[in-house]
Each structure stands twice: as C-alpha cells, then as structure tokens.
ChimeraX commands (.cxc) that place a marker at each C-alpha (Angstrom):
marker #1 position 14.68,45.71,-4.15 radius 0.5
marker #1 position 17.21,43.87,-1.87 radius 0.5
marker #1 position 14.23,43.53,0.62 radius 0.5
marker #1 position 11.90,41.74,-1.46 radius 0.5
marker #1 position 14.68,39.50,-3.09 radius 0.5
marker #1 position 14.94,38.07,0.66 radius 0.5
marker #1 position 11.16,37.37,1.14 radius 0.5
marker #1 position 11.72,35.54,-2.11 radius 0.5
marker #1 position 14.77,33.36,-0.86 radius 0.5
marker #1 position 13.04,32.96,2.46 radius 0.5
marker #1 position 9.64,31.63,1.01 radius 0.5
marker #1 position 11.81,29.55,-1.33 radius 0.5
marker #1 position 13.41,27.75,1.58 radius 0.5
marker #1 position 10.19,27.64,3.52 radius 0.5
marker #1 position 9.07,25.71,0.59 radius 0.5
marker #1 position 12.13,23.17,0.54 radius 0.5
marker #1 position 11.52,22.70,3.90 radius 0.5
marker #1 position 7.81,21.74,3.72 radius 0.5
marker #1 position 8.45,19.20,0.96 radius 0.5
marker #1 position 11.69,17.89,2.92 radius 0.5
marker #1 position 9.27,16.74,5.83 radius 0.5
marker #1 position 6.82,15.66,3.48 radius 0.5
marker #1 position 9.39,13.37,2.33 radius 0.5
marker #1 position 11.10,12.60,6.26 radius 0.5
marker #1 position 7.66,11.14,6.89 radius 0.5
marker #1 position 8.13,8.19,4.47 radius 0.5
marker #1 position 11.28,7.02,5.81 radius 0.5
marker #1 position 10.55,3.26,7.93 radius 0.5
marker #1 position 7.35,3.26,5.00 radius 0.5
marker #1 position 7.52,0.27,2.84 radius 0.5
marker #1 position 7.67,0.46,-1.26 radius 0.5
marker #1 position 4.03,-0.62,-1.38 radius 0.5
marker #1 position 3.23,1.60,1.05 radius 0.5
marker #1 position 5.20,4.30,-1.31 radius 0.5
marker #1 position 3.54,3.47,-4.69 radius 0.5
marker #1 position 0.08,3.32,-3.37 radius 0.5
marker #1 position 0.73,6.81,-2.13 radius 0.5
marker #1 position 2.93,8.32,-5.46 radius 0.5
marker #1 position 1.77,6.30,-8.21 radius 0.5
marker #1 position 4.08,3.90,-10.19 radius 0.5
marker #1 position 7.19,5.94,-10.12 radius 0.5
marker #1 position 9.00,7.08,-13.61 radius 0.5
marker #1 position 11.94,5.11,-12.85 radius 0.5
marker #1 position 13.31,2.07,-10.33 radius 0.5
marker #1 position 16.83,1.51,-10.42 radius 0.5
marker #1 position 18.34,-1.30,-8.80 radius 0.5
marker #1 position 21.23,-0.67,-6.23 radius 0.5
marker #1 position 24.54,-2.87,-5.40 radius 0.5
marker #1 position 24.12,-2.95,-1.94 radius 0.5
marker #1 position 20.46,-5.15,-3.29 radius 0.5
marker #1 position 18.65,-1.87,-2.09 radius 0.5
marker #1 position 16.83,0.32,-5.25 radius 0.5
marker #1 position 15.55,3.73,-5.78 radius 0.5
marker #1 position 11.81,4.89,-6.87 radius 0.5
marker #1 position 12.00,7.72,-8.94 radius 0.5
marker #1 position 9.25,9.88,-9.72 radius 0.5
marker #1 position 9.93,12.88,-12.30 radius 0.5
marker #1 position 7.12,15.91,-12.60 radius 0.5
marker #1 position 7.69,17.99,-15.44 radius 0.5
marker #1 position 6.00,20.62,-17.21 radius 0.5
marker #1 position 3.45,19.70,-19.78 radius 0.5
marker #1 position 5.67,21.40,-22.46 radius 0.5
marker #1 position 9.39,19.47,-22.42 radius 0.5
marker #1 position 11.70,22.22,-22.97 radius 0.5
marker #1 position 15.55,21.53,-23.21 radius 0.5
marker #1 position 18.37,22.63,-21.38 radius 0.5
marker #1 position 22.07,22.53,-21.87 radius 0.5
marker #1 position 23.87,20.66,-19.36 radius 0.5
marker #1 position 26.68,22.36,-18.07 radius 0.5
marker #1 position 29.40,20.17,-17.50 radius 0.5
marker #1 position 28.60,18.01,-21.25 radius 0.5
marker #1 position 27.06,20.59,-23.26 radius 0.5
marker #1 position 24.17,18.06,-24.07 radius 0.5
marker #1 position 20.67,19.33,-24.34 radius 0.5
marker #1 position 18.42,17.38,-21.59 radius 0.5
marker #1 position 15.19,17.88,-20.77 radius 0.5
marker #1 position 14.12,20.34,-17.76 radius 0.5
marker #1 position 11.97,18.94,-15.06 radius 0.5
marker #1 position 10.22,20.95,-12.30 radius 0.5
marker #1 position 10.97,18.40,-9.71 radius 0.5
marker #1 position 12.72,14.87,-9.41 radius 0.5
marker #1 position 12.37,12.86,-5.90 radius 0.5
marker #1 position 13.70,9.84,-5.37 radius 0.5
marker #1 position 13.22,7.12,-2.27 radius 0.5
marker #1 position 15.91,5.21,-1.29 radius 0.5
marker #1 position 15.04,1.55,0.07 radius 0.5
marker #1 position 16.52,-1.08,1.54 radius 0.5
marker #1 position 17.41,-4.54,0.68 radius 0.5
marker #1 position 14.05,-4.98,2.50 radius 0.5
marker #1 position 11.99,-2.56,0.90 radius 0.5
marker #1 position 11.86,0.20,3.46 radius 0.5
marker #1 position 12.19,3.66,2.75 radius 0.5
marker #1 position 15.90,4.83,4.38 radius 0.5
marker #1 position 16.23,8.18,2.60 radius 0.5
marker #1 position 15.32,10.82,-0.40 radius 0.5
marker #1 position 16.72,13.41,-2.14 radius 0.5
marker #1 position 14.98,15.64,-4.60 radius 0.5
marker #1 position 16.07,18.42,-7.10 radius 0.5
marker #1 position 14.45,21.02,-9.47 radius 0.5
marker #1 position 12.66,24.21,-8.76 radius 0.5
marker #1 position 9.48,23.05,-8.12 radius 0.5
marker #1 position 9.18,20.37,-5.91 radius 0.5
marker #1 position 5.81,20.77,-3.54 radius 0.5
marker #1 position 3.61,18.45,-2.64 radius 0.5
marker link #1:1,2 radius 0.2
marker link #1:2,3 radius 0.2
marker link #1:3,4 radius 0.2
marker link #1:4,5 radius 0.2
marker link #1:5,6 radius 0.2
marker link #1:6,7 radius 0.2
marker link #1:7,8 radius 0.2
marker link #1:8,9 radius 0.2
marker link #1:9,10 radius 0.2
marker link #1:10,11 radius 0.2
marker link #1:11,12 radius 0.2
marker link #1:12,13 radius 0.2
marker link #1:13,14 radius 0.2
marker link #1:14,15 radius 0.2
marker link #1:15,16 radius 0.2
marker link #1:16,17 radius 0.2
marker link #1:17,18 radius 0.2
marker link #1:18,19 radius 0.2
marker link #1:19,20 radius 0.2
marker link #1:20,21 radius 0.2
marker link #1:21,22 radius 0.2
marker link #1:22,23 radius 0.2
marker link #1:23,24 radius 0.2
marker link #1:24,25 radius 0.2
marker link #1:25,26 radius 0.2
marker link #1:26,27 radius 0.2
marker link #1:27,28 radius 0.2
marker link #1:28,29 radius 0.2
marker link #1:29,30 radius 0.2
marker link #1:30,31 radius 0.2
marker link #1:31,32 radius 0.2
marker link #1:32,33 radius 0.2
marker link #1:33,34 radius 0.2
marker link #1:34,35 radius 0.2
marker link #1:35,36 radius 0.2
marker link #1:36,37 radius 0.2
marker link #1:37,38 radius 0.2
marker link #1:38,39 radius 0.2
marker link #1:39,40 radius 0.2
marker link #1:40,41 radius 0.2
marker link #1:41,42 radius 0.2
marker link #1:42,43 radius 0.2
marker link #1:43,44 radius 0.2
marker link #1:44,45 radius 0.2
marker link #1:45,46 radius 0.2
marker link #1:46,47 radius 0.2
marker link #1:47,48 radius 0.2
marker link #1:48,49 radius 0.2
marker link #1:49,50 radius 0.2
marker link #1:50,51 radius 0.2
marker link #1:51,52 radius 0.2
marker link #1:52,53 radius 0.2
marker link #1:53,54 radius 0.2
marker link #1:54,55 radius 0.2
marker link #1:55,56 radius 0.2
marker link #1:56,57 radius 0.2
marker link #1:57,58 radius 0.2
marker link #1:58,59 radius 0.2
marker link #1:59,60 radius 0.2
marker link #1:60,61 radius 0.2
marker link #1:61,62 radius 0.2
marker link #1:62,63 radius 0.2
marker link #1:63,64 radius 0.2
marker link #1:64,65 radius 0.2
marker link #1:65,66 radius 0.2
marker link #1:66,67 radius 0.2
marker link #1:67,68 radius 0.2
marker link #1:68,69 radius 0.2
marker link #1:69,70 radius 0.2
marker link #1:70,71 radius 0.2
marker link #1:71,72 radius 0.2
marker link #1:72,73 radius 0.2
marker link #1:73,74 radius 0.2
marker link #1:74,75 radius 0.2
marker link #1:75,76 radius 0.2
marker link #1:76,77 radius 0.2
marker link #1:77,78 radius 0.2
marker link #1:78,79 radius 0.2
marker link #1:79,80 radius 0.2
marker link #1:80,81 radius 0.2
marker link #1:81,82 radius 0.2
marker link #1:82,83 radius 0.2
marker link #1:83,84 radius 0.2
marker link #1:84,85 radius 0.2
marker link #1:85,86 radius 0.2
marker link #1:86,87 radius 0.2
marker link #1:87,88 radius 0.2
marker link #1:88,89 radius 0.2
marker link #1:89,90 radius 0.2
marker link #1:90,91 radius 0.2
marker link #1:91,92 radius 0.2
marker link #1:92,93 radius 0.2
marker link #1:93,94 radius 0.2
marker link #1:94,95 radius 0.2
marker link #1:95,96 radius 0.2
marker link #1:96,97 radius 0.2
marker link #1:97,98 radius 0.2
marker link #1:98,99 radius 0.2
marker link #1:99,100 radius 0.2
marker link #1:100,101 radius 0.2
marker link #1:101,102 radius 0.2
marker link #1:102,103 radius 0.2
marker link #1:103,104 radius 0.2
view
C-alpha cells in the first residue's frame, strides 16, 4: 500500500511540475498575448504598485461547496485557479495557481 501511495505523490508532483512550466513560459508575454491564448480570464484585479492580475478559475460543471477552514464559510470548490501577475506595463512577471487539478 505504502508503495503505490508514492507513485501517487510522485505523479502528482510530476503533474505540478508540467503545469508550473506551462505557466514559466508566459512570463516576458504580454496581457494580449495572455488572453488570446486563455480566453477572457474570470477575474482582473487591479494592483497598487499599477500592475494587475488575470485570473482564470476552472471548476467542475457541478459547484459544490466547501467549508473554509479558517471562517467556517461555505465557498465554492474549484479544480484549479491560476493567476498572471503583470506589470505596470502589461508583461507577465509571475503566476501562482492552486486547486487539485490544474493541467493544461
């Protein structure tokens, strides 16, 4: 059992790694250059520094609820969210992502 629980954790990472280079390969890319590639994004948030952040959210076709830990609130589960971080200029300097799911 302990076996096969580590060929799960190591494909899991394998997997985090693919989509983290999937992502590395937009950084210097402009917004434009972004959207044309992702689609509109779910969500652009303007940052202080005059930078923002494209958002795009892929969840299931059913929205189930989950309860958030630290404020007991029901949100909704998402299978992955990735977010671009650009510049004042409009080039892409960094991403994160989160959720269980996130491929491309």
């Amino acid at each position: 059992m302990t076996g096969l629980l580590g060929i799960i954790f190591l494909a899991g990472c394998a997997t985090t790694r693919a989509y983290e280079g999937t992502l590395e390969r937009w950084h210097g890319h402009s917004e434009q250059e972004v959207v044309e590639a992702w689609g509109k994004p779910t969500e652009r948030v303007a940052l202080s520094d005059g930078g923002k952040s494209l958002i795009y959210v892929k969840r299931q076709t059913k929205v189930k609820l989950m309860r958030d830990t630290s404020s007991g609130k029901a949100v909704p589960f998402f299978d992955c969210k990735t977010s671009f971080l650009l510049n004042p200029e409009g080039t892409v300097i960094g991403y994160k992502f989160e959720g269980p799911n996130c491929r491309k």
